[in-house]
C-alpha positions in Angstrom: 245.3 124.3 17.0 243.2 124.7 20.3 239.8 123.1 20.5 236.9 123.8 22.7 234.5 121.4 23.2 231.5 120.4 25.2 232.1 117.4 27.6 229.0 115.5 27.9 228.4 113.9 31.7 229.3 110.3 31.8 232.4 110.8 28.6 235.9 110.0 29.4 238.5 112.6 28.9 240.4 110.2 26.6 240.6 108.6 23.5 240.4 104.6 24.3 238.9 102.7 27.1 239.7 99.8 28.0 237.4 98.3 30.8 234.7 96.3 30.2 231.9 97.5 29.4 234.1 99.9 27.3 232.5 103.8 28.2 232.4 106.9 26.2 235.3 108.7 25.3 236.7 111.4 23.1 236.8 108.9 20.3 233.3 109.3 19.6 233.1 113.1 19.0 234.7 113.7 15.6 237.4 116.2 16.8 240.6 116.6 14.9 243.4 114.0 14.5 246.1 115.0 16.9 244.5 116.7 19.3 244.8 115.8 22.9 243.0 117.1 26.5 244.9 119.9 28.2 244.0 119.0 31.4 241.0 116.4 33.1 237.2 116.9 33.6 235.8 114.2 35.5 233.6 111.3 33.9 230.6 113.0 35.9 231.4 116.3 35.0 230.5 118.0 32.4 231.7 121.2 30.7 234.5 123.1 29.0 237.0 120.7 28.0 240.2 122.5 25.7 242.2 120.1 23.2 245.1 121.1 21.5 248.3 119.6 19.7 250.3 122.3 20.6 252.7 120.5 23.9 253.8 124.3 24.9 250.1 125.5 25.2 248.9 122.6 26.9 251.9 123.2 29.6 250.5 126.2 30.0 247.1 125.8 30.4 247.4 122.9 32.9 250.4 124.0 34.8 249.3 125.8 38.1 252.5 127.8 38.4 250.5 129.5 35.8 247.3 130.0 38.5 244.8 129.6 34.9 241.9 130.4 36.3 239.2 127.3 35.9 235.3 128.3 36.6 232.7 126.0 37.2 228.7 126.2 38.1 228.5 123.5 41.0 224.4 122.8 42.4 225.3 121.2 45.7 223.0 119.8 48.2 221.6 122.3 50.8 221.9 125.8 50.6 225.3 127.5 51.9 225.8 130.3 54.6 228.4 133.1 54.4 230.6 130.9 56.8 230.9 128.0 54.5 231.2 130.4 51.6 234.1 132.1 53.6 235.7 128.6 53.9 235.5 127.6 50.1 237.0 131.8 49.6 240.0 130.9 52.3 241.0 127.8 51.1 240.7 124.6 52.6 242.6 121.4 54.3 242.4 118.1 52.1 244.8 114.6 52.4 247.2 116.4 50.2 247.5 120.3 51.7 245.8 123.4 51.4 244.2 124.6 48.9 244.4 127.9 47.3 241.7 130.4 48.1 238.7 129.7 46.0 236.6 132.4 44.3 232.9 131.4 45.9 229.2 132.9 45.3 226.2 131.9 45.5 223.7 132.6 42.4 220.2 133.8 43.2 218.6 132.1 40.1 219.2 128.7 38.4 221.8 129.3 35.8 220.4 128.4 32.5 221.7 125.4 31.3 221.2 122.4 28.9 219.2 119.1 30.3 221.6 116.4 31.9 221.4 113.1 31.3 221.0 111.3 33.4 219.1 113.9 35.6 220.4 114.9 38.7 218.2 113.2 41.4 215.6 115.3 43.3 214.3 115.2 46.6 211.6 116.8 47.7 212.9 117.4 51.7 216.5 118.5 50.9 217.1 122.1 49.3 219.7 122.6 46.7 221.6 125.6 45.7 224.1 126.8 42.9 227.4 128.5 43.3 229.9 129.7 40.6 233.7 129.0 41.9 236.9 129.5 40.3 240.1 128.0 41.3 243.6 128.5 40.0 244.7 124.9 40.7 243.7 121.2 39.1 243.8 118.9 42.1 241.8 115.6 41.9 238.4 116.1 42.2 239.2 119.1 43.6 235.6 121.3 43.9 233.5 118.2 44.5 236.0 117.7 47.4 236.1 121.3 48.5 232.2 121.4 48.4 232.1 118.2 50.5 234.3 119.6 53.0 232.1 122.2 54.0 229.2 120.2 54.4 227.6 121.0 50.5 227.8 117.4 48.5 228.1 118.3 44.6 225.3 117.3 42.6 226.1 118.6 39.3 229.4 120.5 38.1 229.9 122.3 34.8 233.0 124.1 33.4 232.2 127.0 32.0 235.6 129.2 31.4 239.4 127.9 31.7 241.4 131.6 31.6 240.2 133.3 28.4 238.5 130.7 27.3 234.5 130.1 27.6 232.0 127.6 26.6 229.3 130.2 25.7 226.6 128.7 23.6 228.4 125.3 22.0 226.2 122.1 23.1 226.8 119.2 24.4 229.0 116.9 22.3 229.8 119.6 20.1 233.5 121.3 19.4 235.0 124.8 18.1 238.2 125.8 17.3 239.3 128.7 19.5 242.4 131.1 19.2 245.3 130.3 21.1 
């Protein structure tokens, strides 16, 4: 069984939580029994988020010997020039080693998508701008980092497609099961 679903910003990529308060998790979504994340979104990311209780499948999906490509809309603070857009497309130096070269553009329009909660903050003296990357890698944080490196903080990220597989229309919160 393979499962996509909607991860709300602010929801842990798990089942339990320990800490105190306790935070959002998986739990609270009514997906299937046995089902567990093939791969990590971060608790202020939002986005395409697969599930499955098939251990092969989920291998496969997160492994990056298997280059999946991952695709995210990322608004970042300022607006980007070809030069850091050729950085983000080259691949970049962080702590751990390079990174592999990034698929990077920017969008001319706002893409359209649901209302975030909390809002991202606006300020009126700093522009923002929205790219669509893909990577074929899973490092920690790894866009948000990339985006920082070349001087464009993240402000909101969203995965929208992991290989084959695409968020399209489901809300947040809410789950489909996919084919394999």
């Amino acid at each position: 069984m393979l499962i996509a679903f909607n991860k709300p910003h602010g929801v842990l990529c798990q089942f339990t939580d320990r800490s105190l308060p306790p935070r959002p998790t998986l739990a609270g979504f009514g997906l299937p029994a046995g089902v567990y994340p093939a791969g990590r979104l971060d608790h202020d990311s939002e986005g395409l988020l697969l599930l499955t209780d098939d251990g092969p499948l989920a291998h496969r999906i997160t492994d990056p010997r298997h280059k999946l490509p991952k695709t995210y809309l990322v608004q970042v603070e300022g607006v980007p020039g070809e030069a850091q857009l050729a950085e983000l497309r080259d691949g970049l130096d962080l702590k751990e080693g390079r990174t592999r070269p990034a698929q990077a553009r920017l969008l001319t329009a706002p893409p359209q998508l649901w209302p975030r909660e909390p809002p991202v903050r606006f300020r009126k003296t700093v522009p923002d701008a929205w790219l669509e990357m893909g990577i074929s890698e899973g490092r920690n944080r790894q866009v948000r980092r990339m985006t920082a490196a070349v001087g464009l903080p993240t402000l909101r990220l969203v995965r929208v497609a992991i290989g084959p597989w695409t968020i399209g229309d489901l809300a947040p919160g809410k789950w489909r099961e996919v084919r394999p």
